[in-house]
C-alpha positions as CSV (number, residue, x, y, z in Angstrom):
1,X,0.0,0.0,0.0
2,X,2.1,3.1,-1.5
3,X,1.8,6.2,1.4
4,X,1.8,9.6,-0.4
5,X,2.6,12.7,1.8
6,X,1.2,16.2,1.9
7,X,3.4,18.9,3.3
8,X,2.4,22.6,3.4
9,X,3.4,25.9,5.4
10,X,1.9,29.4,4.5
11,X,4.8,31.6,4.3
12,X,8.0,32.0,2.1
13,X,10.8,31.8,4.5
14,X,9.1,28.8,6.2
15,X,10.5,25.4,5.3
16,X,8.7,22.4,5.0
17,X,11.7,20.2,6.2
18,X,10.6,19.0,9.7
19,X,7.4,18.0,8.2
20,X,9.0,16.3,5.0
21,X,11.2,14.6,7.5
22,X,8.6,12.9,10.1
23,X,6.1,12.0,6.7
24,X,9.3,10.2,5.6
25,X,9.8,8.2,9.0
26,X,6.4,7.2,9.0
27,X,6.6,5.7,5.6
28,X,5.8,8.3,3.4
29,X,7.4,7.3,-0.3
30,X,6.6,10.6,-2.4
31,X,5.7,13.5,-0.1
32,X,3.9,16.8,-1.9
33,X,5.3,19.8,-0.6
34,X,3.8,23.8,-0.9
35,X,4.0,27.0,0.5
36,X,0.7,28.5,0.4
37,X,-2.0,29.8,2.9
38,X,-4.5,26.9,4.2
39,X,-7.5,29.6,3.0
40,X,-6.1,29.5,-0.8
41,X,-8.2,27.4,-2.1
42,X,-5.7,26.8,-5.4
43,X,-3.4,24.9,-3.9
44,X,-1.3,22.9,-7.2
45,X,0.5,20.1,-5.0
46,X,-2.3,19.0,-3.1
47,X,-4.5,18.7,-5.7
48,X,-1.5,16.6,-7.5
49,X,-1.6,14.8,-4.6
50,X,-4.6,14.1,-4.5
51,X,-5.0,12.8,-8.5
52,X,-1.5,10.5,-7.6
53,X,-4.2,8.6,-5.2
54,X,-5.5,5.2,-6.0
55,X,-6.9,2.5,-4.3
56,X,-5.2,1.0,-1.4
57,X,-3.4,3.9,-1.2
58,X,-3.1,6.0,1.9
59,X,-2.6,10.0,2.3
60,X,-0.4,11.1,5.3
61,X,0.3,14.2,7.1
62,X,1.6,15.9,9.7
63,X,-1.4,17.4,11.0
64,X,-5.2,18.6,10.1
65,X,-4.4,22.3,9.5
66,X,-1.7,21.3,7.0
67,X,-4.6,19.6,4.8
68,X,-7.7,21.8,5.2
69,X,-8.5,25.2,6.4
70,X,-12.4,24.2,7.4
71,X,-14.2,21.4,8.3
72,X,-16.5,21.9,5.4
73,X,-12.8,21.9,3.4
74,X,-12.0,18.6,5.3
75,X,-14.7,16.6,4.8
76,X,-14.4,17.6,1.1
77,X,-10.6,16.4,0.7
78,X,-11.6,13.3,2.4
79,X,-14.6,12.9,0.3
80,X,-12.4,13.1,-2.7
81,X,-9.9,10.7,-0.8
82,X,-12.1,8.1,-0.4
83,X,-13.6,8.0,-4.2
84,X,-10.5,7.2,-5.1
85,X,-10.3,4.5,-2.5
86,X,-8.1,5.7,-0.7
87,X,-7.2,5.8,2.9
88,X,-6.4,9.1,5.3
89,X,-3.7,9.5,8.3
90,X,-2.7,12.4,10.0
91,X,0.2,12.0,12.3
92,X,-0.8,14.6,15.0
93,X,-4.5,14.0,14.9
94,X,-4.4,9.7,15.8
95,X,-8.7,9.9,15.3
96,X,-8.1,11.0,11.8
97,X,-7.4,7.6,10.4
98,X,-9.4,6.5,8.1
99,X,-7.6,3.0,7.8
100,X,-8.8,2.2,11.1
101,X,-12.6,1.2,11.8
102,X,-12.0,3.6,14.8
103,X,-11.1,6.6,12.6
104,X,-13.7,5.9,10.1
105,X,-16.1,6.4,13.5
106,X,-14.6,9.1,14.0
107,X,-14.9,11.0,10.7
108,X,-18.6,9.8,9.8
109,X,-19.9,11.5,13.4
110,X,-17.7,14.9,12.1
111,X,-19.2,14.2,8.8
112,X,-22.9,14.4,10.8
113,X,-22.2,17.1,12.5
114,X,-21.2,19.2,9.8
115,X,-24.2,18.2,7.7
116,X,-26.0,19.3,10.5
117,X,-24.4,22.3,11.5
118,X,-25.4,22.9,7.1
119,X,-29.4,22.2,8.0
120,X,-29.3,24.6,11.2
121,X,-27.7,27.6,9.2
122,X,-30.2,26.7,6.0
123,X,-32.9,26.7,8.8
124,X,-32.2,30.2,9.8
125,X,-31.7,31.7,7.0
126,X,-35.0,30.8,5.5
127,X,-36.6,32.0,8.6
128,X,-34.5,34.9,8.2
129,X,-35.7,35.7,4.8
130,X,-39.3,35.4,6.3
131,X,-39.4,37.3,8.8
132,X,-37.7,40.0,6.0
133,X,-40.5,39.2,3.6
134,X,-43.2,39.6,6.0
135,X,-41.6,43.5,7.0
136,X,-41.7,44.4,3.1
137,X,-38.2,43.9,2.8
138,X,-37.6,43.6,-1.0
139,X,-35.7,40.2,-1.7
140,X,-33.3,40.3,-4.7
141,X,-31.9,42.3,-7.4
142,X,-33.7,45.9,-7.0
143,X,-35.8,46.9,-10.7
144,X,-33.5,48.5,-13.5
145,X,-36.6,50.8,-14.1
146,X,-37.9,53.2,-11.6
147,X,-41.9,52.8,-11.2
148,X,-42.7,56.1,-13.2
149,X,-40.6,54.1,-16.4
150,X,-42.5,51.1,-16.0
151,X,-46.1,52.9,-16.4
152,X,-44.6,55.0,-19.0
153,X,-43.2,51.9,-21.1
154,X,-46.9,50.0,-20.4
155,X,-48.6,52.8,-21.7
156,X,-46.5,53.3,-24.7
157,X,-47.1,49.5,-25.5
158,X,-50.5,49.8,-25.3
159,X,-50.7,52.6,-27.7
160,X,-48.9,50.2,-30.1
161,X,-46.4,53.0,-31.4
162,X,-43.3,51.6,-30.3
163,X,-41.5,48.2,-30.0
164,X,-40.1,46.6,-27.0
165,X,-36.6,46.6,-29.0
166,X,-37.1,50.4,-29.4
167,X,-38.1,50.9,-25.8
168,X,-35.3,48.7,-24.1
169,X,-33.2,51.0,-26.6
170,X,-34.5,54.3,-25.2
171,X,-34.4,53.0,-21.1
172,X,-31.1,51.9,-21.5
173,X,-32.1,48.1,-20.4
174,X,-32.5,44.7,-22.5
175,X,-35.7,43.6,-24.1
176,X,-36.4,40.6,-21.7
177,X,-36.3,43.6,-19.5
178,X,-39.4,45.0,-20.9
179,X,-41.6,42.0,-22.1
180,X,-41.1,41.1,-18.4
181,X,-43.3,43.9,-18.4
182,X,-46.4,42.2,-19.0
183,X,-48.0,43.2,-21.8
Protein backbone atom coordinates (compact mmCIF):
# COMPACT_ATOMS: atom_id res chain seq x y z
CA UNK A 1 0.00 0.00 0.00
CA UNK A 2 2.10 3.13 -1.54
CA UNK A 3 1.84 6.22 1.35
CA UNK A 4 1.81 9.57 -0.37
CA UNK A 5 2.57 12.67 1.80
CA UNK A 6 1.23 16.15 1.93
CA UNK A 7 3.40 18.91 3.27
CA UNK A 8 2.35 22.62 3.43
CA UNK A 9 3.44 25.87 5.36
CA UNK A 10 1.86 29.40 4.48
CA UNK A 11 4.75 31.60 4.26
CA UNK A 12 8.01 32.03 2.11
CA UNK A 13 10.79 31.77 4.50
CA UNK A 14 9.14 28.85 6.21
CA UNK A 15 10.47 25.40 5.32
CA UNK A 16 8.66 22.43 4.96
CA UNK A 17 11.74 20.24 6.23
CA UNK A 18 10.59 18.97 9.70
CA UNK A 19 7.41 17.95 8.15
CA UNK A 20 9.00 16.32 4.96
CA UNK A 21 11.17 14.62 7.49
CA UNK A 22 8.62 12.94 10.14
CA UNK A 23 6.12 12.00 6.67
CA UNK A 24 9.32 10.16 5.60
CA UNK A 25 9.80 8.16 9.01
CA UNK A 26 6.43 7.18 9.03
CA UNK A 27 6.61 5.69 5.64
CA UNK A 28 5.77 8.32 3.37
CA UNK A 29 7.38 7.25 -0.28
CA UNK A 30 6.63 10.58 -2.36
CA UNK A 31 5.73 13.48 -0.12
CA UNK A 32 3.91 16.81 -1.93
CA UNK A 33 5.34 19.77 -0.55
CA UNK A 34 3.82 23.80 -0.86
CA UNK A 35 3.96 27.03 0.55
CA UNK A 36 0.70 28.48 0.40
CA UNK A 37 -1.96 29.81 2.92
CA UNK A 38 -4.53 26.86 4.16
CA UNK A 39 -7.53 29.56 3.02
CA UNK A 40 -6.08 29.53 -0.76
CA UNK A 41 -8.22 27.41 -2.13
CA UNK A 42 -5.74 26.78 -5.45
CA UNK A 43 -3.39 24.89 -3.92
CA UNK A 44 -1.29 22.85 -7.22
CA UNK A 45 0.51 20.09 -4.97
CA UNK A 46 -2.30 19.02 -3.12
CA UNK A 47 -4.54 18.74 -5.69
CA UNK A 48 -1.46 16.61 -7.50
CA UNK A 49 -1.64 14.78 -4.62
CA UNK A 50 -4.56 14.13 -4.51
CA UNK A 51 -4.97 12.79 -8.50
CA UNK A 52 -1.51 10.48 -7.62
CA UNK A 53 -4.25 8.63 -5.22
CA UNK A 54 -5.53 5.24 -5.97
CA UNK A 55 -6.87 2.52 -4.26
CA UNK A 56 -5.22 0.96 -1.39
CA UNK A 57 -3.39 3.87 -1.22
CA UNK A 58 -3.09 6.02 1.94
CA UNK A 59 -2.64 9.95 2.27
CA UNK A 60 -0.44 11.06 5.29
CA UNK A 61 0.28 14.18 7.08
CA UNK A 62 1.63 15.90 9.71
CA UNK A 63 -1.35 17.37 11.01
CA UNK A 64 -5.18 18.56 10.07
CA UNK A 65 -4.40 22.34 9.54
CA UNK A 66 -1.73 21.29 6.99
CA UNK A 67 -4.58 19.65 4.83
CA UNK A 68 -7.72 21.79 5.16
CA UNK A 69 -8.52 25.23 6.39
CA UNK A 70 -12.41 24.23 7.39
CA UNK A 71 -14.24 21.42 8.33
CA UNK A 72 -16.49 21.89 5.42
CA UNK A 73 -12.81 21.91 3.42
CA UNK A 74 -11.96 18.55 5.26
CA UNK A 75 -14.67 16.55 4.82
CA UNK A 76 -14.42 17.64 1.06
CA UNK A 77 -10.59 16.43 0.70
CA UNK A 78 -11.64 13.27 2.39
CA UNK A 79 -14.60 12.88 0.32
CA UNK A 80 -12.37 13.13 -2.72
CA UNK A 81 -9.93 10.71 -0.84
CA UNK A 82 -12.06 8.07 -0.38
CA UNK A 83 -13.60 7.98 -4.15
CA UNK A 84 -10.50 7.19 -5.06
CA UNK A 85 -10.28 4.51 -2.49
CA UNK A 86 -8.06 5.67 -0.75
CA UNK A 87 -7.25 5.83 2.87
CA UNK A 88 -6.41 9.07 5.30
CA UNK A 89 -3.74 9.47 8.33
CA UNK A 90 -2.66 12.41 10.03
CA UNK A 91 0.24 12.05 12.32
CA UNK A 92 -0.79 14.58 14.98
CA UNK A 93 -4.49 13.97 14.88
CA UNK A 94 -4.44 9.75 15.81
CA UNK A 95 -8.70 9.91 15.33
CA UNK A 96 -8.12 10.98 11.81
CA UNK A 97 -7.36 7.58 10.42
CA UNK A 98 -9.36 6.54 8.14
CA UNK A 99 -7.57 3.02 7.80
CA UNK A 100 -8.76 2.20 11.06
CA UNK A 101 -12.63 1.16 11.83
CA UNK A 102 -11.99 3.57 14.75
CA UNK A 103 -11.06 6.61 12.58
CA UNK A 104 -13.75 5.91 10.12
CA UNK A 105 -16.14 6.36 13.50
CA UNK A 106 -14.60 9.13 13.98
CA UNK A 107 -14.93 10.99 10.70
CA UNK A 108 -18.61 9.81 9.76
CA UNK A 109 -19.85 11.46 13.45
CA UNK A 110 -17.74 14.94 12.10
CA UNK A 111 -19.22 14.15 8.76
CA UNK A 112 -22.94 14.37 10.80
CA UNK A 113 -22.24 17.13 12.51
CA UNK A 114 -21.18 19.24 9.84
CA UNK A 115 -24.19 18.23 7.71
CA UNK A 116 -26.02 19.35 10.54
CA UNK A 117 -24.43 22.30 11.49
CA UNK A 118 -25.44 22.95 7.05
CA UNK A 119 -29.40 22.24 8.03
CA UNK A 120 -29.34 24.60 11.20
CA UNK A 121 -27.68 27.60 9.21
CA UNK A 122 -30.23 26.70 6.00
CA UNK A 123 -32.92 26.71 8.79
CA UNK A 124 -32.17 30.15 9.82
CA UNK A 125 -31.71 31.72 7.00
CA UNK A 126 -35.02 30.76 5.49
CA UNK A 127 -36.62 31.96 8.58
CA UNK A 128 -34.51 34.89 8.21
CA UNK A 129 -35.68 35.69 4.76
CA UNK A 130 -39.25 35.38 6.25
CA UNK A 131 -39.38 37.25 8.85
CA UNK A 132 -37.70 39.97 5.96
CA UNK A 133 -40.48 39.16 3.56
CA UNK A 134 -43.23 39.59 6.03
CA UNK A 135 -41.62 43.47 7.05
CA UNK A 136 -41.71 44.43 3.07
CA UNK A 137 -38.25 43.89 2.79
CA UNK A 138 -37.62 43.64 -0.95
CA UNK A 139 -35.71 40.16 -1.71
CA UNK A 140 -33.33 40.29 -4.69
CA UNK A 141 -31.93 42.31 -7.38
CA UNK A 142 -33.69 45.87 -7.01
CA UNK A 143 -35.80 46.85 -10.66
CA UNK A 144 -33.46 48.49 -13.47
CA UNK A 145 -36.62 50.82 -14.10
CA UNK A 146 -37.89 53.19 -11.63
CA UNK A 147 -41.92 52.84 -11.25
CA UNK A 148 -42.67 56.07 -13.23
CA UNK A 149 -40.61 54.15 -16.40
CA UNK A 150 -42.46 51.07 -15.96
CA UNK A 151 -46.09 52.94 -16.38
CA UNK A 152 -44.59 54.97 -19.04
CA UNK A 153 -43.22 51.90 -21.06
CA UNK A 154 -46.88 50.02 -20.36
CA UNK A 155 -48.57 52.82 -21.73
CA UNK A 156 -46.52 53.27 -24.68
CA UNK A 157 -47.10 49.55 -25.45
CA UNK A 158 -50.54 49.76 -25.26
CA UNK A 159 -50.72 52.60 -27.71
CA UNK A 160 -48.92 50.21 -30.08
CA UNK A 161 -46.39 52.95 -31.40
CA UNK A 162 -43.34 51.55 -30.28
CA UNK A 163 -41.51 48.19 -30.01
CA UNK A 164 -40.05 46.58 -27.01
CA UNK A 165 -36.61 46.60 -28.96
CA UNK A 166 -37.10 50.45 -29.37
CA UNK A 167 -38.05 50.86 -25.75
CA UNK A 168 -35.32 48.75 -24.10
CA UNK A 169 -33.20 51.02 -26.59
CA UNK A 170 -34.49 54.35 -25.17
CA UNK A 171 -34.38 53.01 -21.15
CA UNK A 172 -31.06 51.86 -21.55
CA UNK A 173 -32.10 48.05 -20.37
CA UNK A 174 -32.54 44.73 -22.47
CA UNK A 175 -35.66 43.59 -24.07
CA UNK A 176 -36.44 40.62 -21.73
CA UNK A 177 -36.32 43.63 -19.49
CA UNK A 178 -39.36 45.00 -20.89
CA UNK A 179 -41.60 42.04 -22.12
CA UNK A 180 -41.15 41.10 -18.41
CA UNK A 181 -43.28 43.91 -18.41
CA UNK A 182 -46.41 42.25 -19.02
CA UNK A 183 -48.02 43.19 -21.77
Amino acid sequence: MPIFAYARVSIDGQSVDAQVKALRAAGAERVFKETSSGASSDRAQLRRALGALSKGDVLLVTRLDRLARSTRDLLNILDTIGKAGAGFRSLADVWADTTTPHGRLMLTVLTGLAEFERELIRARTSEGRSRAKARGVHMGRPPKLTRHQREEALCELAKGEVTQAELAQRFNVSRSTISRLGI
